[in-house]
N, C-alpha and C positions, 0 to 999 in steps of 0.2 A: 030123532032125539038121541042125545048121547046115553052110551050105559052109565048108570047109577051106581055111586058108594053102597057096595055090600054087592056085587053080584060080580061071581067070577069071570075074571077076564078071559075073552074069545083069546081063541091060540092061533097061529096066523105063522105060514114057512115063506120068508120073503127073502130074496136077495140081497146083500149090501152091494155098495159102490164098488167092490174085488171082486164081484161072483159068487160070494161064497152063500149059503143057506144058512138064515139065522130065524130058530123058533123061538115065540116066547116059551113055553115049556121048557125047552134049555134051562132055563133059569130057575123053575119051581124047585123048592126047598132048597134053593142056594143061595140068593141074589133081591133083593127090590130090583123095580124097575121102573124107571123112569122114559116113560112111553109117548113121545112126542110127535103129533103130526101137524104136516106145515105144507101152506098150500103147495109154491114152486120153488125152488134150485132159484137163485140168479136177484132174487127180487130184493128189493132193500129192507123191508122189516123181515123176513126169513135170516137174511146174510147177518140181521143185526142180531135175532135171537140167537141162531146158533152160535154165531162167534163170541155170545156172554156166556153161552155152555162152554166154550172151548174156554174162555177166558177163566171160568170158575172148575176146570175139570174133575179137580179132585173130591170136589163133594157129591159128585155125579158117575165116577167113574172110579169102586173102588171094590175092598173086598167084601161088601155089603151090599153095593148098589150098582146099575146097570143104564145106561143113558142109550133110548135106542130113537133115532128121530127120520120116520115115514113122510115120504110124500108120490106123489104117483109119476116124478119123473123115472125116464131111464136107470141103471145100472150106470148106465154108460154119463149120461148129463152128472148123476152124483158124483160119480170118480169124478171128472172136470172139477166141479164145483168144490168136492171137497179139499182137491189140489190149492185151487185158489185162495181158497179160505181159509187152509190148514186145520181141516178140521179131524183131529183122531181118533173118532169115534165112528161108529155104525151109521152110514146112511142109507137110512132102505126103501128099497124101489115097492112100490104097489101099483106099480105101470100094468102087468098083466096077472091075471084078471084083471082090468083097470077099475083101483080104487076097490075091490075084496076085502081087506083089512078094514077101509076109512071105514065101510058099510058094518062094518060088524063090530064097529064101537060107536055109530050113528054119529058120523063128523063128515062126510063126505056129502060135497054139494053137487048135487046132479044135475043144477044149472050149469055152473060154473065149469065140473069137471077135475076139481080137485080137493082135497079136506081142506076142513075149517083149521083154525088153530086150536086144536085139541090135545091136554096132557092130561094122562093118567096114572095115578102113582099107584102101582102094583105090591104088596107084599109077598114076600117069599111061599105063600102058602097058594100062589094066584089070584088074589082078590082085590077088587079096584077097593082101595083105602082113600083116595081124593083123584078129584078131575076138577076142571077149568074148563070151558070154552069157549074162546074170542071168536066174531069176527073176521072176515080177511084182513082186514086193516090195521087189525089192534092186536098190538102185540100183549104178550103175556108178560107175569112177573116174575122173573127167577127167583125172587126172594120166597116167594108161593110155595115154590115147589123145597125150598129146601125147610122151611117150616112143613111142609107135609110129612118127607122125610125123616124129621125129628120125631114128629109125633108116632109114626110107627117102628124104629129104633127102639132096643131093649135097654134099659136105664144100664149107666158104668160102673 
């Protein structure tokens, strides 16, 4: 079962598609986050989700908000993938421990071997503020997440 609106988000050190080491901690009292997990690299509703994030960047990737999107391929398959796709944002590998992360926001299918479609909108203070979870088949709604976003934004 996924975690619940109101219960601080698990902290999780995973690699992106460069190598590099990205925490969510990183982000507390800086940033939202917009915390996406996605079964496989390669597959046509994943390619189609992320590339509506890539299409929509700016509301997802700014000085307020943070787009980070999980799945349990390689380091190595995300680089490829994200080449492909163009995608400029963080892809992060939960390849080893495989699936540590999905497990600790209860999205990860341990028949299958990789997360559900699971997002969760994080506030700056680390607190899940909304989630969603499709599915493998069913894709999500970006319109969702950025009405979530809104909602915990401090009025202009």
């Amino acid at each position: 079962m996924a975690i619940e609106v109101g219960a601080e988000a698990p902290d999780f050190a995973l690699r992106d598609n460069h190598g590099r080491t990205v925490r969510l901690s990183d982000f507390r009292g800086e940033k939202n986050v917009v915390l996406l997990f996605y079964p496989f690299a390669f597959t046509s509703v994943c390619a189609g989700e992320l590339g509506e994030l890539r299409d929509n960047l700016a509301t997802f990737v700014n000085d307020d908000t943070r787009l980070l999107a999980v799945s349990a391929d390689s380091i190595h398959t995300l680089r490829v993938f994200a080449e492909q796709e163009s995608l400029e944002y963080p892809l992060l590998s939960d390849f080893w421990p495989h699936g540590e992360a999905s497990r600790a926001y209860g999205v990860f299918d341990e028949e299958k071997g990789c997360a559900v479609r699971g997002t969760f909108v994080i506030d700056k203070a680390g607190v899940v503020r909304w989630t969603v979870v499709n599915g493998l088949p069913e894709a999500r709604d970006l319109g969702d997440y950025v009405k979530a976003l809104d909602a915990i934004r401090p009025p202009i």
